[in-house]
C-alpha positions in Angstrom: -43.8 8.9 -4.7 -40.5 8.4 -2.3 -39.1 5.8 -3.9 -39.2 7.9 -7.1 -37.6 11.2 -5.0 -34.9 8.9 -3.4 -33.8 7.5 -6.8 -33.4 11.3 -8.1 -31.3 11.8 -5.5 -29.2 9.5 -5.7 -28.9 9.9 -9.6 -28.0 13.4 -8.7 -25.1 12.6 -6.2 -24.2 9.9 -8.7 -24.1 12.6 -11.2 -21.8 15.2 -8.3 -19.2 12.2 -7.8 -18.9 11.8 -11.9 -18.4 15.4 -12.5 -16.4 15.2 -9.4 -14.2 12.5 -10.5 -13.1 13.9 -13.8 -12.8 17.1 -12.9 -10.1 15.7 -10.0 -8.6 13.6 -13.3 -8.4 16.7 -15.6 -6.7 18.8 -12.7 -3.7 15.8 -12.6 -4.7 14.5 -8.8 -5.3 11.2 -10.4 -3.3 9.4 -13.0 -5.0 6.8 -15.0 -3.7 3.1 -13.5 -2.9 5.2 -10.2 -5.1 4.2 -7.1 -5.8 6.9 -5.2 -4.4 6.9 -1.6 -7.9 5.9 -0.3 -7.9 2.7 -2.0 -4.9 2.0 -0.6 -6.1 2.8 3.1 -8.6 0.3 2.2 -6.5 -2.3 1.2 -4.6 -1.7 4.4 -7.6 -2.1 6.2 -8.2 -5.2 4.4 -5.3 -7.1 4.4 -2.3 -5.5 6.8 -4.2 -4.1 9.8 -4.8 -7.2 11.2 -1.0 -7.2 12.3 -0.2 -3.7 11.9 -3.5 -2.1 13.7 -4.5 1.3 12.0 -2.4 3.3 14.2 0.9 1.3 12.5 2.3 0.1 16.3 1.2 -3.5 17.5 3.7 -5.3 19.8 3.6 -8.8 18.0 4.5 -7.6 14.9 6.9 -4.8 13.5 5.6 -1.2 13.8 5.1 1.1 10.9 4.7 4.2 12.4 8.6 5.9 12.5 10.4 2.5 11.0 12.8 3.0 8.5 11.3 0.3 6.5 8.5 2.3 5.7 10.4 5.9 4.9 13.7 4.1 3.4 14.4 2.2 0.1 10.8 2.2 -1.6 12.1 -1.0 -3.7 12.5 -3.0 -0.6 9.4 -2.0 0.6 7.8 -3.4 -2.6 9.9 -6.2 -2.8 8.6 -7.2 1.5 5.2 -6.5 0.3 5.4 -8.4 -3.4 7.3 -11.8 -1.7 7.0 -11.5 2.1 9.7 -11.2 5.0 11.1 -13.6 7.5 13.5 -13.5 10.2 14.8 -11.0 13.1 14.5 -7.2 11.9 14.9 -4.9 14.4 12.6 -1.8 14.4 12.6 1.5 17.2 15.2 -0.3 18.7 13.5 -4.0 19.4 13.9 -7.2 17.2 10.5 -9.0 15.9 11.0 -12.1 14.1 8.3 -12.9 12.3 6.7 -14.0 8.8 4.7 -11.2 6.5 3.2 -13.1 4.0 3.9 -11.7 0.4 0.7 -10.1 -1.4 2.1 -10.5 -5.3 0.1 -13.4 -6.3 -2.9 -11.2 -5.2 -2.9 -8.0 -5.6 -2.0 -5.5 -8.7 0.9 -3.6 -9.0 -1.7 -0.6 -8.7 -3.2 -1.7 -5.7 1.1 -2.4 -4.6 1.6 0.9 -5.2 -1.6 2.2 -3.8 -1.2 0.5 -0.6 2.2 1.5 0.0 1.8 5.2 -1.1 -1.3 5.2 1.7 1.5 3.5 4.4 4.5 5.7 3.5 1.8 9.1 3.6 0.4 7.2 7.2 2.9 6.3 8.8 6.4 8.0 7.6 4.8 11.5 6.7 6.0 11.3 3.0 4.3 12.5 -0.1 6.0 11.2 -2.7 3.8 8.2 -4.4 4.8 5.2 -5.1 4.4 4.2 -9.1 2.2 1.3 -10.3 5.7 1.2 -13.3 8.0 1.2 -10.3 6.1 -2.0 -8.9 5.5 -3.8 -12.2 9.7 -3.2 -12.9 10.7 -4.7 -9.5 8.1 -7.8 -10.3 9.7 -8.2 -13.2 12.8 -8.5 -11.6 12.0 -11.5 -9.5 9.8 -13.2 -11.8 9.7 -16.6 -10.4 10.6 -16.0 -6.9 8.9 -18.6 -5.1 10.2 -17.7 -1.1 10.2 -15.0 1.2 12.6 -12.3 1.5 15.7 -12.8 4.5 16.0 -9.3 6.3 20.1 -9.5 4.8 18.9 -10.4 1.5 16.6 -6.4 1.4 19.7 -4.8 3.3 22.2 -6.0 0.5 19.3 -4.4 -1.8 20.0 -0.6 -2.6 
């Protein structure tokens, strides 16, 4: 008999987050193709935290938290995270030179934008999200790019 009582309740929270879900769709929260900012903390946790940390400051490699990187031009940001970066970027005042590896071959351009809507809300207090379109254009862009970007190649970037 509590096998049979656990199942009905999970069917009924199953049922709650359904409800919950489309009701947070209908409302305009969520836009279809747009992860939510929680799937792109846990892509952060995934793949960037191992350099970053959570709290965005980690002395090997550049820190998110306050860097202009993170609050400035959204299409470089997408174009570090779609190729990777290399060389000497100074950040809060100290250079890093290091590699980022560039995520395009494996992730979405909805998890991209998820990801990076999650960083910019974390780490550079904005709000604004960044589009799944926005992500897919500036791929399109630089179809074929094989190499990472030079810190002078993003700055000559608008």
């Amino acid at each position: 008999m509590l096998p049979i009582v656990r199942l009905g309740y999970v069917l009924c929270i199953t049922g709650l987050c359904v409800v919950s879900l489309q009701a947070g769709t209908a409302a305009g929260h969520q836009q279809p193709g747009v992860l939510s900012v929680e799937a792109g903390r846990t892509e952060f946790e995934d793949r960037c935290a191992a350099c970053h940390q959570f709290e965005g400051r980690v002395r090997e490699a550049p820190p998110l938290a306050g860097s202009a990187w993170v609050t400035g031009s959204e299409s470089r940001l997408i174009r570090i995270v779609l190729h990777g970066v290399r060389g000497e970027m100074e950040v809060a005042g100290r250079t890093y030179n290091r590699e980022m590896p560039g995520f395009g071959p494996v992730l979405s351009d909805e998890e991209i934008a998820a990801v990076l809507t999650f960083v910019r809300k974390r780490f550079g207090g904005l709000t604004t999200p960044i589009r799944p379109p926005t992500v897919t254009a500036i791929r399109a862009a630089h179809d074929g790019r094989a190499s990472y970007w030079t810190v002078d190649e993003l700055l000559d970037i608008p």
